[in-house]
Residue, then its C-alpha position, 0 to 999 in steps of 0.5 A: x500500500x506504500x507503492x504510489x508510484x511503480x514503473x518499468x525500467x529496462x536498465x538503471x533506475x531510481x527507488x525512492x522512499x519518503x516518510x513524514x511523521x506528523x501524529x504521535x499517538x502517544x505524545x501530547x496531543x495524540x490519540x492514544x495512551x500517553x507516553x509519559x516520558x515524552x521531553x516536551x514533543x508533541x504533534x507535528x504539521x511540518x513534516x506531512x507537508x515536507x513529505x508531500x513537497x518532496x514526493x511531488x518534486x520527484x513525481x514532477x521534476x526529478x530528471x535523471x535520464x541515467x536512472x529514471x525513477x522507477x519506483x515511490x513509496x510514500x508514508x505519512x502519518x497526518x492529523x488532517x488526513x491521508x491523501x496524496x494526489x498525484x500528477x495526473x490528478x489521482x488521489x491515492x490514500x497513503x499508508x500510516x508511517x506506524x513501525x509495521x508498514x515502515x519495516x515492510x515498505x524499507x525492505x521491499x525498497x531495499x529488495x528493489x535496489x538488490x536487483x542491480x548495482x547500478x540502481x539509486x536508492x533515496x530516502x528521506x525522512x521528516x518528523x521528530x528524532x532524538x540523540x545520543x552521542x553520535x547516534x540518531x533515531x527516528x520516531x515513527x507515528x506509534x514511539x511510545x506506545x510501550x512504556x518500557x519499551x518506547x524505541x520499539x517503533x523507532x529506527x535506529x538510523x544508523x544501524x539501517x544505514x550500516x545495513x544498507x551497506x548489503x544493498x547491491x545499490x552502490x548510490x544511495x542518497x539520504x536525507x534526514x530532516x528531523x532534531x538530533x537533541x540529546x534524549x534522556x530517552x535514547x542514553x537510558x536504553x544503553x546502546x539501543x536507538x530503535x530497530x534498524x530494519x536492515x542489520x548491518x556487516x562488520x565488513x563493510x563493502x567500501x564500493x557504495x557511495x551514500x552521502x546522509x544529508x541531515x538538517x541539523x547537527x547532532x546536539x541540536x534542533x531543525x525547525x519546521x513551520x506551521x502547515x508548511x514544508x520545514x526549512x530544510x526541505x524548502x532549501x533542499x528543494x530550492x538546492x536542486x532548481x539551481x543552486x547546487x547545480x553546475x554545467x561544468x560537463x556542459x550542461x546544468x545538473x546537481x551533484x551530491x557535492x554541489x547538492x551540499x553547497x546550494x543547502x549550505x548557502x539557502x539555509x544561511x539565507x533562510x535563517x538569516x538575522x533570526x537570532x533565536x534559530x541557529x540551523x546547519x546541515x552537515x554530510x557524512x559520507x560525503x561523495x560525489x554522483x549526478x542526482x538530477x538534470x536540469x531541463x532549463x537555467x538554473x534558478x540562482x540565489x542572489x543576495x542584494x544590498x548596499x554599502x554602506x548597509x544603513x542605505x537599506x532604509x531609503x534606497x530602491x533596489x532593482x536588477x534587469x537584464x544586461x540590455x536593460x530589458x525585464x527590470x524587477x524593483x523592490x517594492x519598497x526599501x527595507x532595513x534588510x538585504x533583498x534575497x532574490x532567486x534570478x535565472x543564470x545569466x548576466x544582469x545589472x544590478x541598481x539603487x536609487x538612493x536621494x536622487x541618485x542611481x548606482x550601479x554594481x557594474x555598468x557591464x554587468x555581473x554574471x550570475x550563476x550558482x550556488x549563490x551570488x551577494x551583490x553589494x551596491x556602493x552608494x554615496x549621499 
């Protein structure tokens, strides 16, 4: 019942699982007996929506000629309901991310991958999870539902991700979107951090590449917002419309390691001036293979502002292109820098400032990813 999407690919191919973890039964606020333990967790609507944003990009703008996508399992545990709706406007009913339907669907996903070496496996997973000195584990929807036993519907991230060292599958992508505080929880269960689904070799292979993108580090939170995608997976999909692209193989694709500079950059952006949020997304495993192919100019993010920056507050900050053609202005000045997400390509750059208009560079800047920051000299 977790098998949206499946289709047949005659050579290499892409198999993805998405979970997103929103109702806890037994945290606050859930529907079954309360876990008492439970740290201040509660009930979540980020992640039914990362989930969904996610599983939508690969049903609509996943490119990968190499490997297309051959196969989407799709989990989501949501208070509001359980309702995909895929491209062609079918609405599925997707399965609840309880521990059962998880287990069976990682298996049949990993099964999926034995079938060649050359396949790529992606996983992604958005809800609560917990710490415990480097070890990470995954709520699903029943956490808790044992008292003593509360990690039971739990995964234990890093013994599955050791275990899927036995998946022919030499690409494997991961991403992880979920908090990494330490957990009395976790360190009381000496050792034990949820069942990892696939038991890993103390002989690991040393052939497959699999980079683990994780929202935030460990000792620390990843923020969502309310009835939207979190900010991670917001960056991470803006990563790959352009900003962890490059055409130095001639033509514009994201590569794992530029996949990391574009998130690395957004998230900057994205948190910004917001002191009470400090957010970084580190890799383990990091190496490099094609993700996704752009079918047009990347989308880059471009930071705009003057020097000195008090000029903020009274300047008109605009961008066109080299011609002079397709101006865009800031409706009205602000304190802050302007963020912006421009097509690849060469612009000018402008403030209006007492009368006066400056420009970065009369001959134009190229603009091109992962980022650009545009600081515009202005004199009273």
């Amino acid at each position: 019942m977790s098998l949206i999407f499946e289709k047949q690919i005659d050579g290499p191919a892409t198999h993805a699982i998405v979970m997103g973890v929103g109702a806890y039964a037994h945290l606050p606020g859930g529907d079954g007996m309360l876990f008492l333990d439970h740290e201040g967790m509660g009930q979540l609507t980020s992640p039914p929506h990362s989930a969904r944003a996610f599983a939508n990009w690969l049903m609509k703008d996943y490119r990968n000629p190499a490997k297309p996508l051959a196969s989407l399992d799709l989990l989501i545990s949501d208070a509001q309901g359980s309702e995909f709706t895929l491209p062609n406007g079918e609405v599925k009913q997707i399965e609840r991310a309880v521990f059962s339907h998880i287990d069976r669907a990682v298996i049949n996903w990993k099964d999926r991958g034995d079938r060649s070496p050359d396949h790529l496996m992606i996983f992604y997973f958005c809800g609560h999870g917990i710490a415990g000195g480097s070890v990470t584990s995954l709520l699903l929807e029943d956490f808790g539902e044992r008292a003593d036993r509360p990690l039971k519907q739990a995964i234990d991230f890093n013994g599955f991700y050791l275990g899927m060292d036995k998946c022919a599958a030499l690409q494997q992508c991961y991403f992880v979107d979920a908090c990494r505080v330490a957990s009395p929880t976790l360190i009381e269960a000496h050792d034990y951090a949820g069942d990892p689904i696939i038991y890993g070799s103390t002989k690991p292979s040393g052939k497959r590449r699999a980079p683990v993108y994780y929202s935030t580090v460990i000792g620390s939170r990843a923020y969502g917002r309310t009835g939207a995608p979190s900010v991670f997976t917001e960056v991470l999909l803006k990563a790959f419309d352009g900003a962890g692209s490059d055409d130095v193989e001639g033509d514009w694709r994201v590569d794992t390691q530029m996949l990391n500079r574009g998130i690395s950059y957004l998230l900057e952006r994205e948190i910004g001036e917001t002191e009470e949020i400090e957010q970084v997304s580190p890799v383990d495993g990091l190496t490099r293979f094609t993700l996704h192919y752009l079918d047009r100019k990347p989308f880059v993010p471009v930071t705009i502002g003057c020097t000195p920056t008090n000029a903020n507050d009274a300047a008109v900050l605009s961008y066109c292109y080299k011609d002079g053609s397709n101006e865009v202005k800031r409706l009205s000045p602000e304190s802050s820098d302007w963020n912006v997400d421009i097509e690849e390509g060469n612009y000018c750059f402008q403030a209006s400032y007492q009368g006066r208009t400056f420009r970065r560079n009369n001959e134009g800047v190229g603009v091109r990813p992962p980022f650009r920051q545009i600081r515009i000299e202005v004199t009273s």
